[in-house]
N, C-alpha and C positions, 0 to 999 in steps of 0.2 A: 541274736539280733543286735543291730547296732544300734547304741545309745543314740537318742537325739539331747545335742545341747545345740542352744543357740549363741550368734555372738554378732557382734555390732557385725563383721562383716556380710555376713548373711541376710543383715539388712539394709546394708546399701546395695545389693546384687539385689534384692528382691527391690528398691526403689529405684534402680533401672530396668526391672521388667516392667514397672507399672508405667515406665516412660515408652518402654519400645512398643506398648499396650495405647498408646495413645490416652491416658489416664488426663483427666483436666490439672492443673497445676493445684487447685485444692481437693479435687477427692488426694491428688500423691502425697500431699501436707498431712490433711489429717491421717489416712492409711500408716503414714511412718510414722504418726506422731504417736497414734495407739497401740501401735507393734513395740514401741519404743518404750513405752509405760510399760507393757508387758514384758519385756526384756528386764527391767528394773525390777521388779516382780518374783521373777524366777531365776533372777544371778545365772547362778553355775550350777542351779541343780537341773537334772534330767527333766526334760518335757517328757511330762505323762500327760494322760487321760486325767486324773487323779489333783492335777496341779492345774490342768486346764479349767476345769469345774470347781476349784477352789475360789482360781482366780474370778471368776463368773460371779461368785459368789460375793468375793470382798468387794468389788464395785457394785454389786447389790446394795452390801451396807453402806458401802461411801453416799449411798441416797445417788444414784444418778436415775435421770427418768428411765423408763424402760426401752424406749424408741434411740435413746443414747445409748445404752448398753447393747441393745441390737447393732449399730451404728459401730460401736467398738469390737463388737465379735467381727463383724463382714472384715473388719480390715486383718485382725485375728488370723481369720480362717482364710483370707489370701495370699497369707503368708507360708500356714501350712500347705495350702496347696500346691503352692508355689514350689516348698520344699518336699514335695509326698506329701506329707505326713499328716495322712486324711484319718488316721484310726486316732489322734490328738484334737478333733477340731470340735467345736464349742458346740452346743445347739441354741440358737436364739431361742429368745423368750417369747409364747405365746403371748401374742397380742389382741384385745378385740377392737374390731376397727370402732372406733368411735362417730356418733352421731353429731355430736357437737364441739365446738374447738370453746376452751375454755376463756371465759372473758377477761380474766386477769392476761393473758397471753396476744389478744385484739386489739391492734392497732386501728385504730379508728382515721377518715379521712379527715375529721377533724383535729384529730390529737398530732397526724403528719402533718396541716398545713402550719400548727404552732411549730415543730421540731423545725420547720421553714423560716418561717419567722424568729426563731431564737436565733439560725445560723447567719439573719440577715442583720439582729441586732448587736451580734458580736460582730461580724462585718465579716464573716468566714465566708466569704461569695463561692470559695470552691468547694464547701463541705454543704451548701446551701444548694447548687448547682448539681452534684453528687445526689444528693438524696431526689432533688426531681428526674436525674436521668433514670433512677431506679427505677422509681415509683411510676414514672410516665412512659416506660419502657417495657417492664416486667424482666429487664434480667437481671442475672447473679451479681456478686460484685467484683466475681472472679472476672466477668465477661468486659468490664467497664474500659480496657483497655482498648475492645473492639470501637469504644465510640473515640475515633478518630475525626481530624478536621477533615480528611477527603468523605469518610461516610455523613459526616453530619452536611456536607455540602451537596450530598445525593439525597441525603434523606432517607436511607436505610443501613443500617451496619451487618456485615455479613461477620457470624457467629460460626466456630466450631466448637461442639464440645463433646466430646463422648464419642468421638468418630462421626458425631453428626454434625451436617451444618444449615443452618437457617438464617432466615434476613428478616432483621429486627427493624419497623420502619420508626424513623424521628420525624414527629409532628411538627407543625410548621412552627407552632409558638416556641415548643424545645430547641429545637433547630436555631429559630433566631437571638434564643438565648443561649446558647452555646456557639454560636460564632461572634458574637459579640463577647464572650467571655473568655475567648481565646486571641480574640484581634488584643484584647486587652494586657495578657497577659503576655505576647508575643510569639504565640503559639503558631506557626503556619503552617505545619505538618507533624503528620501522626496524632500517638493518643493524646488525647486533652487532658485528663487528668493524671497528670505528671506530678512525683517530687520535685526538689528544688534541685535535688541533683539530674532531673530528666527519667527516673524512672516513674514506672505506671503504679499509681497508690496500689499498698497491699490492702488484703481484706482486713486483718488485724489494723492496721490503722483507721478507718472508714469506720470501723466496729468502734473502737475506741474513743474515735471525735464523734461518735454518735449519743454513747452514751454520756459524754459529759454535757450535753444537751440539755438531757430528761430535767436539771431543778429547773432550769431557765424555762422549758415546755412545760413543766409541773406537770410531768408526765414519771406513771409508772415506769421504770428502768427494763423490767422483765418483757416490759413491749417494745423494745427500742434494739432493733439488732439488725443490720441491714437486707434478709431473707425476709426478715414480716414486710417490709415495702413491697416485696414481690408478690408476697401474699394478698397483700390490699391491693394493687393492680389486678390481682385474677380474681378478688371479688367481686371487682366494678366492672371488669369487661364481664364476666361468666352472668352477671344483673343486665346488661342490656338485652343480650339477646339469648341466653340460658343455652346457648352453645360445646359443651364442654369438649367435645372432639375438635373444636375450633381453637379453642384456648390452650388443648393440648399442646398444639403444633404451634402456637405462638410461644407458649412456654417454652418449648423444646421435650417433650416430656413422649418418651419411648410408648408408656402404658396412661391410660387413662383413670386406673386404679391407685396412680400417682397422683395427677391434675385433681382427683376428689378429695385429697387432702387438704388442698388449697380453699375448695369452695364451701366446705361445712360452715354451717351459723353457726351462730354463740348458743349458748346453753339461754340467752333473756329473749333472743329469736325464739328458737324452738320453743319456749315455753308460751311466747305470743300467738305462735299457732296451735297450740294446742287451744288455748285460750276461746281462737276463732271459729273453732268446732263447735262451740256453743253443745258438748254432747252432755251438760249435765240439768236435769232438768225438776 
């Protein structure tokens, strides 16, 4: 049987399958970037069974969550499959779904409209503008490039991601703050949030000028990441009208076993309802 070793080229042929796959521009980031750790990993020795499950193991001890270590196998195990080399592939870690999202992790509507007001009192008008399009949107920040000056002048942005595609609408007040914020800036076409060189901000930057926020917000750091703003979008819509097959499809979201990750309460919720049961007597 012929040896499996791995070697950088095999990972750039495998991150042009994940393009010809139509893959979003960050699952193909992260995918190579965990293939890549992996790679560092196991050098020049033979991919085993043996080395697969070791490596499983030391990101175990490096303390990552478990939902991340799942997260780093899928990309892992796209690679073997990619290559065969399915008798080598990891098994994720049994998870149980959880009832409540922890409140160290809960971005609260109040704690974003401060992270608002910090970016207006440094005068950061585009990292301030940035987090309301998240947040008043509910998409990725991968997607941010879709909010273009012709979509924000129709009032909807059309999104593909995942081979799907959907139209996200911008509210009027969004809308007049963001054409206002690009007459400003001399924006007439395409995406509005731009570098300074014209390209569309990364998510690594937006991540970045987020968290340098949190002391200005006096906000925990661990709640400050631009995915929890999506999160607090789908709690507020999924609260009007407890819709979640609705929310699904605004999300973009394939399964609705996903979209419930989104709308669990806190662990100080759930324990108010419990509370409301008055069952102790």
């Amino acid at each position: 049987m012929k040896k499996k070793n791995l070697c950088a080229k095999a990972i750039e042929k495998y991150e042009e399958y994940l393009r010809s796959k139509e893959k979003s521009e960050a699952t193909i980031e992260k995918y190579v970037r965990d293939v890549k750790a992996f790679y560092r990993y196991a050098g020049h020795a033979e991919i085993t069974k043996q080395l697969t499950v070791a490596y499983k193991e030391k990101i175990k001890e490096d303390g990552y969550a478990a939902r991340s270590i799942n997260s780093m196998i899928a990309g892992i195990n796209g690679l073997f499959s990619y290559l065969g080399w399915n008798d080598v592939k990891i098994n994720p870690l049994k998870i149980q779904r959880r009832i409540f999202r922890p409140e160290e992790k809960e971005l609260s509507k109040t704690e974003y409209v401060r992270l608002v007001c910090a970016a207006r009192k440094r005068s950061d008008e585009r990292l301030g503008m940035i987090l309301q399009t998240l947040c008043g949107t509910g998409i990725r920040v991968s997607e941010l490039q879709a909010v273009t000056v012709e979509a924000v002048k129709r009032g909807e942005a059309v999104i593909t991601c995942k081979g799907k595609t959907r139209v996200v609408f911008i509210i009027r007040e969004l809308q007049r703050k963001l054409l206002s914020f690009s007459k400003k800036r001399g924006i007439v076409s395409g995406c509005i949030f731009i570098t300074r060189s014209g390209k569309p901000v990364s998510r690594i930057s937006v991540w970045k000028e987020m968290k340098s926020l949190c002391a200005d917000a006096d906000i925990d750091p661990r709640k400050v990441f631009p995915h929890n703003l999506r999160h607090l979008f789908a709690r507020i819509f999924y609260g009007i009208d407890k819709d979640i097959a609705k929310l699904a499809d605004v999300l973009g979201h394939s399964s609705i076993d996903t979209t419930r990750i989104y709308i669990v309460s806190t662990g100080a919720e759930h324990r108010r309802h419990m509370e409301l049961m008055h069952l102790i007597i």
